[in-house]
N, C-alpha and C positions, 0 to 999 in steps of 0.2 A: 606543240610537238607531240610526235607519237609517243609509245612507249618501247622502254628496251625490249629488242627479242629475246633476250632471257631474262628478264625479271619486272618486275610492276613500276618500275620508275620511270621517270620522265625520260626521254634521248635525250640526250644533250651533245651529241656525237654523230657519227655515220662511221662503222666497222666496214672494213674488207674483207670477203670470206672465196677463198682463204686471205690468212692477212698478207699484205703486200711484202711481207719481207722472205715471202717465196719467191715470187718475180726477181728474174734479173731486168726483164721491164714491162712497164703495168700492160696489161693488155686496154684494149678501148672496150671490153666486152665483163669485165671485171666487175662482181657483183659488189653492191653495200646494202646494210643495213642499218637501219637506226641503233642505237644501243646507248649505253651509259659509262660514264668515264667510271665509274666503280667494277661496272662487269669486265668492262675491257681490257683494265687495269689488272685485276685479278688473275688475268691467266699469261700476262706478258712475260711469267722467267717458264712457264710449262709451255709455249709456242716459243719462246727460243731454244729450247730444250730441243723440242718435237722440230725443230727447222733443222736446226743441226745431226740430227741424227738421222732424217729422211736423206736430207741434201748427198751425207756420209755415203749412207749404203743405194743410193744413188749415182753416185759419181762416177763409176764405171761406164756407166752404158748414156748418160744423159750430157750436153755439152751444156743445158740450160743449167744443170745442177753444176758441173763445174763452173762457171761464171758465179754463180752464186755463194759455193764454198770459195772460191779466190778473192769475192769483192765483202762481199756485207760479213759473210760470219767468220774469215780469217779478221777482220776490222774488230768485229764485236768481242771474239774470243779477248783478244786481247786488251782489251778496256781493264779500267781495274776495279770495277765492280762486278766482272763475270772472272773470277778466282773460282767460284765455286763449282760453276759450269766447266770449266776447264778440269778440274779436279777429278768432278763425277767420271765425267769421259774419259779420261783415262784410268778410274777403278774399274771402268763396265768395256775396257779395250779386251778384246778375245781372239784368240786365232779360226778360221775357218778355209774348208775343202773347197776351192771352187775347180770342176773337171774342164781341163785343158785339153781344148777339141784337136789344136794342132800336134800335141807332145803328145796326145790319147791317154793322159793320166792325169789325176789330182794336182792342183798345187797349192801350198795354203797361203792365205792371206791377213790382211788385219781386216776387225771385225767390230762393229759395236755392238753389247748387248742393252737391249732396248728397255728404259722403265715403261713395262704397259700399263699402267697406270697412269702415269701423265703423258702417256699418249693416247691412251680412251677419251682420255679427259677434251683435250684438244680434238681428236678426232668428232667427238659428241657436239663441242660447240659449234666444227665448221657443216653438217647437218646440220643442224639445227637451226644456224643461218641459211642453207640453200634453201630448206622446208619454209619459213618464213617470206624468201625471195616467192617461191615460186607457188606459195599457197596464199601467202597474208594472213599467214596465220601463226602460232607460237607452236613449238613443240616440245614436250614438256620432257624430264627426263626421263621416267616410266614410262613411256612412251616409244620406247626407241632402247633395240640392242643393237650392238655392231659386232661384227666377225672382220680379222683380219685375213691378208690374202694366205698368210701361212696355216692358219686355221682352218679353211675350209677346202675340201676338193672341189673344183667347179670350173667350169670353165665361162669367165664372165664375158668375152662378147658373144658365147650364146644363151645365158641367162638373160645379157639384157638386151637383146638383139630386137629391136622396135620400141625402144625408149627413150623417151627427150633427153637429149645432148648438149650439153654446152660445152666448147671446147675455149679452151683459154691457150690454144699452144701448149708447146711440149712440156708447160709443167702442170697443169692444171685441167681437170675436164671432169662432169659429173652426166651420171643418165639416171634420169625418178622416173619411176612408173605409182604417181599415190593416187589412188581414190579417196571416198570421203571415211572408208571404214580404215583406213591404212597401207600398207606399199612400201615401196621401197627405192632408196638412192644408192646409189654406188659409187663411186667416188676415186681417181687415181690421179699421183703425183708422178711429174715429170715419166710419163708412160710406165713406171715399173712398181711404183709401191700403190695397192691400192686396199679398198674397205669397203663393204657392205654393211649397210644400216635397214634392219628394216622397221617399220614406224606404223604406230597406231594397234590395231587388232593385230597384223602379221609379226606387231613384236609379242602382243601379249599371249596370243596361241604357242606363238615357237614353244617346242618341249625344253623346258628349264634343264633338266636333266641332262 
């Protein structure tokens, strides 16, 4: 057997990246990777976290995310070992401006705010499996910054306009541009949330500051 893409152990597994419990249904074009039931394991309540909270401020503009928040994670929310999931979300529930093209004025809405934290966390793993897909290779976590879409000004299909595409349907799709010194993937869910990562030298030059 190979070994994990993030860690020195044997696989004993095949991961889906992103994990399948974004899909409302799996596409035929859907990556795996080897991995191990300790890595996997490890980050399953931060990618239900990070599902729920994409799917959330998603749900407006994507039919894939509503199918998604109605089936698996209204199901999951209420299990009763995710008390705690439930809980957090509604500490981090906020109101927000969204401008109403037809009334021509503001109207507020409900909102989540988001732990970046364990969504870094989750965002770095699912890079880190495309890197592995598409290089065969590991990527280690010095290796590799990400910026969120709120974080940067940019306009990403002309940053990555002539870059290999995988499209998994309206929730899932990445474009890498890596050579062997480094580069970068890009990554968006359900057409509206997305993240750039970039990896190797282009993360370790970027100005820290």
């Amino acid at each position: 057997m190979p070994e994990c893409y993030l860690c020195d152990a044997k696989a004993d597994t095949r991961e889906h990246v992103p994990a399948r419990g974004f899909f409302d249904l799996l596409p035929a074009n859907v990556i795996t990777v080897p991995a191990c039931k300790s890595c996997n394991s490890s980050f399953a309540k931060d990618e239900e976290y990070f599902r729920t909270v994409v799917v959330a401020q998603c749900f407006a503009t994507s039919p894939a995310a509503r199918r998604v928040w109605s089936g698996p994670i209204i199901r999951s929310l209420w299990r009763r070992g995710y008390k705690g999931l439930r809980e957090r979300l509604v500490r981090h529930l906020t109101t927000i401006d969204i401008w109403n093209e037809e009334a021509h004025h503001p109207v507020k809405l409900p909102g989540v705010v988001v732990e970046g934290g364990r969504a870094a966390r989750v965002v770095r793993k699912i890079v880190r499996g495309l890197y592995f897909a598409t290089r065969d290779q590991k990527l280690v976590d010095s290796d590799l910054i990400i910026f969120r879409d709120g974080d940067v000004r940019l306009d990403p299909q002309q940053l990555t306009r002539g870059w290999t595409e995988t499209d998994m349907g309206e929730v899932f799709r990445f474009r890498s541009h890596i050579e062997d010194y480094g580069g970068a993937i890009w990554i968006e869910f359900y057409r509206t949330q997305w993240w750039l990562a970039l990896t190797g030298q282009a993360a370790h030059n970027y100005p820290k500051s």
